[in-house]
MILO-448434 format. One record per residue: residue in one letter; chain; x, y, z of N, C-alpha, C, O in turn. Coordinates in Angstrom, 3 decimals. Layout:
<rs>
['A'; 'A'; [X; Y; Z]; [X; Y; Z]; [X; Y; Z]; [X; Y; Z]];
...
</rs>
This chain:
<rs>
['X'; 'A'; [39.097; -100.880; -201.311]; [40.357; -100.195; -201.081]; [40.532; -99.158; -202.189]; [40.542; -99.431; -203.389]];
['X'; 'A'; [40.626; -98.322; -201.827]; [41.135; -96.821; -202.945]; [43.006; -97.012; -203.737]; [44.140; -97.210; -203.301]];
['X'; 'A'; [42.390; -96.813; -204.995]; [43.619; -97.038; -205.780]; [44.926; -96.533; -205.209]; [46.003; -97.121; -205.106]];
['X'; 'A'; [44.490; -94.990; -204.771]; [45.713; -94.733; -203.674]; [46.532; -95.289; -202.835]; [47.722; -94.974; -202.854]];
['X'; 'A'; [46.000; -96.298; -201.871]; [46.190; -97.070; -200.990]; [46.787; -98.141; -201.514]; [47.899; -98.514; -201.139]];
['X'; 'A'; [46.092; -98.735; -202.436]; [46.516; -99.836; -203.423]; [48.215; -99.811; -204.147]; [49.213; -100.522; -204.033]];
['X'; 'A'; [47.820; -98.469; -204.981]; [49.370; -98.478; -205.479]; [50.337; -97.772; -204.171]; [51.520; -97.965; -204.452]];
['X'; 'A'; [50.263; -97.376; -203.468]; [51.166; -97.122; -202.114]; [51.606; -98.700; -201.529]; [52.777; -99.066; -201.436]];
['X'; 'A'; [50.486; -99.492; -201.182]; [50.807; -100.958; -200.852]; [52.071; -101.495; -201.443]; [53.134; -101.702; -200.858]];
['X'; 'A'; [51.656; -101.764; -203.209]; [52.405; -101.958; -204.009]; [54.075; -101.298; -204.041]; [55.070; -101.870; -204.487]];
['X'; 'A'; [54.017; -100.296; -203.586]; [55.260; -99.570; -203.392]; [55.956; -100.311; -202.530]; [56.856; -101.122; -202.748]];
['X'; 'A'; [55.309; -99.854; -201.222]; [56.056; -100.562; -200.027]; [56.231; -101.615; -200.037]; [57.081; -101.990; -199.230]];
['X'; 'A'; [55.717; -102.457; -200.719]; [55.653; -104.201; -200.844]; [56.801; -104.083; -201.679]; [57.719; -104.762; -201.218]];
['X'; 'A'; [57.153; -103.404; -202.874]; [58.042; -103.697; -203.503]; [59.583; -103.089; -203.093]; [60.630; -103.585; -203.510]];
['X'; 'A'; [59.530; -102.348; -202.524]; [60.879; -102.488; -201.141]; [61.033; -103.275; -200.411]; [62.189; -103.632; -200.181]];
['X'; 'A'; [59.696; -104.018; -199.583]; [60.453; -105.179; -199.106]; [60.864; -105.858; -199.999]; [62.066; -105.590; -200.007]];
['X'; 'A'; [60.659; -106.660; -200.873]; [60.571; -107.505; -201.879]; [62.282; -106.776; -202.010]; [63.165; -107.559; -201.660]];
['X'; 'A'; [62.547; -105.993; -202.272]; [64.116; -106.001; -203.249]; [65.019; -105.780; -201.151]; [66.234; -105.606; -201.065]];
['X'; 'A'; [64.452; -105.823; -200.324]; [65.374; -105.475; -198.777]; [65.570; -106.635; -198.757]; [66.754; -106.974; -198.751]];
['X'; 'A'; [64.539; -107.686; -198.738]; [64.019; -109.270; -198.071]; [65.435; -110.085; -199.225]; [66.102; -111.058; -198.873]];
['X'; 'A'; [65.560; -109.463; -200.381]; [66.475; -110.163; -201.424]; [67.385; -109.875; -201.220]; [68.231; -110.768; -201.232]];
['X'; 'A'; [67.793; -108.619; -200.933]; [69.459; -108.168; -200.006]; [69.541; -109.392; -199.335]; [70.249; -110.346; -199.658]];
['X'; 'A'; [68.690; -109.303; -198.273]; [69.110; -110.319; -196.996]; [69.527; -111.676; -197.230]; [70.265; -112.374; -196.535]];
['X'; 'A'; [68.797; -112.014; -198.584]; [68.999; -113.616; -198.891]; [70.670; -114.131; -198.743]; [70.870; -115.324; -198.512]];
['X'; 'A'; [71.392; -113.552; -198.830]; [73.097; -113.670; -198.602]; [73.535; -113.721; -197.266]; [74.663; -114.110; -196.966]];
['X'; 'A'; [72.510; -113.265; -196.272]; [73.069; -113.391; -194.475]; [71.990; -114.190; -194.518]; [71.138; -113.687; -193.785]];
['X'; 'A'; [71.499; -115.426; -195.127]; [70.973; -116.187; -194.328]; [69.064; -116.210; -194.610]; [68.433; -117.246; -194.818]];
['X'; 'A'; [68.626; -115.207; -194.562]; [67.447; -114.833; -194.834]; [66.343; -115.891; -195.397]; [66.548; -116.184; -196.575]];
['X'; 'A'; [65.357; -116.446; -194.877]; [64.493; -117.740; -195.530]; [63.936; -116.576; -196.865]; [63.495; -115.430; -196.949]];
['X'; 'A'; [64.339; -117.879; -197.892]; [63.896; -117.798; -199.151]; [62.194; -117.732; -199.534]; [61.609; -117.310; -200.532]];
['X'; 'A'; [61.725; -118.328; -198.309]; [60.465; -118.461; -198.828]; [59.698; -117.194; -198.162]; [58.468; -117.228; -198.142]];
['X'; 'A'; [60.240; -116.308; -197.730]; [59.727; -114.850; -197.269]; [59.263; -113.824; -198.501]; [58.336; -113.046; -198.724]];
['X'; 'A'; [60.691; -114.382; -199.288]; [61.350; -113.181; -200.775]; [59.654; -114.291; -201.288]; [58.526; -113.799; -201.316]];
['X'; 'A'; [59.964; -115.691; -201.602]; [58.960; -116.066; -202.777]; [57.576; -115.297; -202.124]; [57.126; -114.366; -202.791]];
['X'; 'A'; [56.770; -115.712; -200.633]; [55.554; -115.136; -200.595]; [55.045; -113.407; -200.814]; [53.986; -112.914; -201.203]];
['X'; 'A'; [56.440; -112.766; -200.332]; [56.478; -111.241; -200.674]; [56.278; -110.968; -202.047]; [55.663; -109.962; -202.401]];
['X'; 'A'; [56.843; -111.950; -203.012]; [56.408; -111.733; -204.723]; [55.299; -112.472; -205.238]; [55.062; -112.499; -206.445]];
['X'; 'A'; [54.601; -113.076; -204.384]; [53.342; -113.779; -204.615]; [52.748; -112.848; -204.189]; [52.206; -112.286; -205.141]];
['X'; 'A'; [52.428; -112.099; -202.796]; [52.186; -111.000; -202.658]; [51.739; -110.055; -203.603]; [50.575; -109.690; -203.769]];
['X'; 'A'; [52.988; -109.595; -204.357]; [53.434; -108.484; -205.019]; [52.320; -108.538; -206.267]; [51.548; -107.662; -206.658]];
['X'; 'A'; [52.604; -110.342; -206.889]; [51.874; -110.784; -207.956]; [50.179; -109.971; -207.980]; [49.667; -109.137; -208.727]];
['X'; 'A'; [49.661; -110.788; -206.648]; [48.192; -110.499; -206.199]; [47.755; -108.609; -206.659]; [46.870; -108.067; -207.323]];
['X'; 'A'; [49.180; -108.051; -205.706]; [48.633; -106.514; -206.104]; [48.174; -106.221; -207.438]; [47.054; -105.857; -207.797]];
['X'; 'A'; [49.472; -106.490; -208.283]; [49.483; -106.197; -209.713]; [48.455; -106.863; -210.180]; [48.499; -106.711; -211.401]];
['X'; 'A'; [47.338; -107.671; -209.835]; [46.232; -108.225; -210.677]; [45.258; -107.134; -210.080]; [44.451; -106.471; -210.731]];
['X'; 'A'; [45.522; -107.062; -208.510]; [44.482; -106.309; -208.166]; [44.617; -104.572; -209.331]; [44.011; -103.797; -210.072]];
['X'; 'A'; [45.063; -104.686; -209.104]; [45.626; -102.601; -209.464]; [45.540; -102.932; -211.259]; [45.028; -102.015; -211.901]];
['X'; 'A'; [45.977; -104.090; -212.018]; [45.372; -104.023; -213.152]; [43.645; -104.021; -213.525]; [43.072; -103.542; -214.504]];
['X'; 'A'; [43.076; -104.769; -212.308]; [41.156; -104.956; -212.735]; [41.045; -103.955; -212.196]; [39.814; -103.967; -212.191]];
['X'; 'A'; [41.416; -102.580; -211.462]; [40.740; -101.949; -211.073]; [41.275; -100.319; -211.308]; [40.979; -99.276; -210.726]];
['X'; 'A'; [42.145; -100.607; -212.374]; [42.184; -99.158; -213.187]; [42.131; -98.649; -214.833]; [42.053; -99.518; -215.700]];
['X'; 'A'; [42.166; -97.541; -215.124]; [42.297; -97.668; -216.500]; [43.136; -96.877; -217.232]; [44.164; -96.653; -216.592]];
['X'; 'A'; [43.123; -96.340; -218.349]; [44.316; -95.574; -219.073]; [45.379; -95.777; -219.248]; [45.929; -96.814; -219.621]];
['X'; 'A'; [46.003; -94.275; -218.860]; [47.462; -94.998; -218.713]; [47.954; -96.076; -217.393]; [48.972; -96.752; -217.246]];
['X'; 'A'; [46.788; -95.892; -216.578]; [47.311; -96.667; -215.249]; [47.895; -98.182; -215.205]; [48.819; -98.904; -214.832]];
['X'; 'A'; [46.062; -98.073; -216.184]; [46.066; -99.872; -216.331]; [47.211; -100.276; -217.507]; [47.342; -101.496; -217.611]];
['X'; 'A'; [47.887; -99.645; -218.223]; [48.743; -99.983; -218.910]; [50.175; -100.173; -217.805]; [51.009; -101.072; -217.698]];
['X'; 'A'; [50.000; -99.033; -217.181]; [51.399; -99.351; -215.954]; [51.349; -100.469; -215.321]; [52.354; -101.165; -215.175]];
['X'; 'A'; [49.869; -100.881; -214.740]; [49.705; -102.197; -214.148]; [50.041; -103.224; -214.715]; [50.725; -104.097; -214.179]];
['X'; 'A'; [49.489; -103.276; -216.194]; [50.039; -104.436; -216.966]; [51.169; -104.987; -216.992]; [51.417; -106.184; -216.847]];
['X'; 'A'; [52.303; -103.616; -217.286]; [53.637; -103.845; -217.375]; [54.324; -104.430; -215.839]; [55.144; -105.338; -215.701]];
['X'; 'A'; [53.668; -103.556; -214.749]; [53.818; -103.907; -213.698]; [53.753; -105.596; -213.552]; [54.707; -106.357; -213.392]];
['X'; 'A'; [52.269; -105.940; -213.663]; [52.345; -107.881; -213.885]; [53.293; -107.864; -214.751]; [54.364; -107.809; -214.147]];
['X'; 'A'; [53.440; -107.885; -215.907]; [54.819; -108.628; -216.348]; [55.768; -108.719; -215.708]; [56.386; -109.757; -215.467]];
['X'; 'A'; [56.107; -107.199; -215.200]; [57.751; -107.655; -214.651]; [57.280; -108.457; -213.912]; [57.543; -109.621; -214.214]];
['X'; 'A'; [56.543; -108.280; -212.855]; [56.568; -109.422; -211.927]; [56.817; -110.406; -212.513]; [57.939; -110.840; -212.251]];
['X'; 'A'; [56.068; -111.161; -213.445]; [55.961; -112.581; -213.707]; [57.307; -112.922; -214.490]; [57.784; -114.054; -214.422]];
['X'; 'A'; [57.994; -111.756; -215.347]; [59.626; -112.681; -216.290]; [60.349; -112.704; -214.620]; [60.807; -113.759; -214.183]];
['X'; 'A'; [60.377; -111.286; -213.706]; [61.359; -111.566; -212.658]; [61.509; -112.544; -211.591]; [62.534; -112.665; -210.919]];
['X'; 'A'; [60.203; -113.399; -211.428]; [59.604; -114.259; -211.324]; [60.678; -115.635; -211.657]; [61.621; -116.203; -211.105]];
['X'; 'A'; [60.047; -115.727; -212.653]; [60.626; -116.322; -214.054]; [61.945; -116.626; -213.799]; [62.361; -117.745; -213.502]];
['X'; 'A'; [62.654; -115.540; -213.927]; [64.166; -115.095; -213.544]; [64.629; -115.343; -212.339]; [65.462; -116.174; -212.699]];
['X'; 'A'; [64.743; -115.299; -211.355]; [64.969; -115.591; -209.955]; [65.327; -116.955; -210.274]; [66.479; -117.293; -210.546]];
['X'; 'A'; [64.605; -117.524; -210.247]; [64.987; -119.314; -210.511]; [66.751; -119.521; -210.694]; [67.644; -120.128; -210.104]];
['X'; 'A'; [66.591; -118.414; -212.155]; [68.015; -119.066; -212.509]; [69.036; -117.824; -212.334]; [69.411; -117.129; -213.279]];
['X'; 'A'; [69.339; -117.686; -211.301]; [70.202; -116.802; -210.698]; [72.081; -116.567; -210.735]; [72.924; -117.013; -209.956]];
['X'; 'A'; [72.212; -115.883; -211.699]; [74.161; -115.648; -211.278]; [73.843; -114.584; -211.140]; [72.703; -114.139; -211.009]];
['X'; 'A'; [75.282; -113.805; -211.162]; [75.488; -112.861; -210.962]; [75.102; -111.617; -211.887]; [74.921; -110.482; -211.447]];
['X'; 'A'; [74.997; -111.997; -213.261]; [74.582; -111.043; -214.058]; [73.098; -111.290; -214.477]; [72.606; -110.348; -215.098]];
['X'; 'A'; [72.321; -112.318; -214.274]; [70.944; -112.078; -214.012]; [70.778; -111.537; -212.731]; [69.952; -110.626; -212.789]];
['X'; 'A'; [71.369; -111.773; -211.185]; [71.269; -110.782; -210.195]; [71.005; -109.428; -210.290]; [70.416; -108.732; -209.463]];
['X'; 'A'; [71.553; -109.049; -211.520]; [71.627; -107.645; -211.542]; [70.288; -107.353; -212.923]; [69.852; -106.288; -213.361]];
['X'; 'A'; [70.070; -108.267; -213.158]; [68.757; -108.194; -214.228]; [68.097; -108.128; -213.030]; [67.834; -106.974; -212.692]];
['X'; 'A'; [67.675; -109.158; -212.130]; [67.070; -109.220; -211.394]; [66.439; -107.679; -210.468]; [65.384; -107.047; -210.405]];
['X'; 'A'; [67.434; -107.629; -210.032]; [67.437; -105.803; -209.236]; [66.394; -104.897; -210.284]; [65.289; -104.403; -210.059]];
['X'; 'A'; [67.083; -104.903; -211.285]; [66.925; -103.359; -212.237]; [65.024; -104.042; -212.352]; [64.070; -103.338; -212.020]];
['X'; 'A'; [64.911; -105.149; -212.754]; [63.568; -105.184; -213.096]; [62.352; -104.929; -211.766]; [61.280; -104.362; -211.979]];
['X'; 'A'; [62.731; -105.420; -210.516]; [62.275; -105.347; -209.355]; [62.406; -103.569; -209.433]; [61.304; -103.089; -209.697]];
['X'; 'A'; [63.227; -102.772; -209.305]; [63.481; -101.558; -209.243]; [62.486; -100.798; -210.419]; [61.903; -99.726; -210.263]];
['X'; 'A'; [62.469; -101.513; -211.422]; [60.944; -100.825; -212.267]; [59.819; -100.924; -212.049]; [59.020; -100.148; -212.572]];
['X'; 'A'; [59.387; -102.012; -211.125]; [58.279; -102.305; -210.617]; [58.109; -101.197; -209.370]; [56.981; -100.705; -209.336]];
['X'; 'A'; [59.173; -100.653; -208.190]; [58.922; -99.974; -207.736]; [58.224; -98.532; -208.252]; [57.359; -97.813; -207.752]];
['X'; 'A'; [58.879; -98.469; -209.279]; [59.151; -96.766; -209.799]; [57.940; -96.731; -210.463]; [57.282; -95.690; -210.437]];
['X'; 'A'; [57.375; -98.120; -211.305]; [56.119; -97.916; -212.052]; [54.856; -97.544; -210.706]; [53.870; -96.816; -210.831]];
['X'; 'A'; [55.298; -98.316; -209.453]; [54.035; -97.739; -208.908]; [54.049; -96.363; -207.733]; [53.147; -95.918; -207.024]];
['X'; 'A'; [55.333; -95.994; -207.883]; [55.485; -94.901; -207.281]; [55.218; -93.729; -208.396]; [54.997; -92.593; -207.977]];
['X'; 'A'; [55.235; -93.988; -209.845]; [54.389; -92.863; -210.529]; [52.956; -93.091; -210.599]; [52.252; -92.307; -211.235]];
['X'; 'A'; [52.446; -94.134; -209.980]; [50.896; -94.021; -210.167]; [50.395; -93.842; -208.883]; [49.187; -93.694; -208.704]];
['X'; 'A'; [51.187; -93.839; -207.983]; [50.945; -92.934; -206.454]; [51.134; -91.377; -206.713]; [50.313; -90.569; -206.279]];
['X'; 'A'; [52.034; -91.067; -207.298]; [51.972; -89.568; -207.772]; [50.781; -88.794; -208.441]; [50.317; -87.675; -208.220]];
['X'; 'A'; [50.291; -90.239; -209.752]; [49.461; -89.808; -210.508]; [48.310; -89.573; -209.804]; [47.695; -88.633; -210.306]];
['X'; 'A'; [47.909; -89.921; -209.094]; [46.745; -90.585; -208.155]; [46.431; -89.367; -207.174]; [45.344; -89.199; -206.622]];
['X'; 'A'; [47.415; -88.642; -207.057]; [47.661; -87.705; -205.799]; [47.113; -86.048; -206.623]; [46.687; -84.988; -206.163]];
['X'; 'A'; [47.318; -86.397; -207.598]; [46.491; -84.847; -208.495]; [45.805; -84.696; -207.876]; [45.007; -83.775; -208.051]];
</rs>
């Protein structure tokens, strides 16, 4: 699979991932949101072994968030909710600049 493709995946995966968590309040099975971030997890290992520079540094950070937001989810109010969001929302943005980068 071409890194392109890869971090595009990652994108779109990480919109569902923060839509699928909207939904969790009408009802939405929980275990959709967990496999979509197990999912998510897999990319970020993939897209870390298989880039380098600054990429693989984005990837890195990328696995982390995953894994504290991860982490975080568990213990959920209202003001980790909103930790929750902003960190999911960096994970988007980190791989929507390495879809950009990618596109030179």
């Amino acid at each position: 699979m071409k890194r392109l493709w890869l971090f595009f995946l990652g994108a779109g995966l990480s919109i569902l991932q923060i839509m699928d968590g909207a939904l969790l309040k009408l009802g939405f099975p929980l275990s959709l949101h967990v496999a979509s971030g197990v999912a998510l997890l897999v990319i970020c290992v993939v897209s870390t072994l298989r880039t380098s520079g600054v990429e693989r540094r984005m990837s890195l950070g990328n696995l982390g968030l995953v894994i504290v937001n991860g982490g975080l989810g568990i213990f959920l109010d209202q003001v980790l909710l909103l930790i929750h969001l902003f960190l999911a929302l960096g994970v988007l943005a980190n791989f929507s600049v390495m879809f950009g980068m990618e596109r030179r």
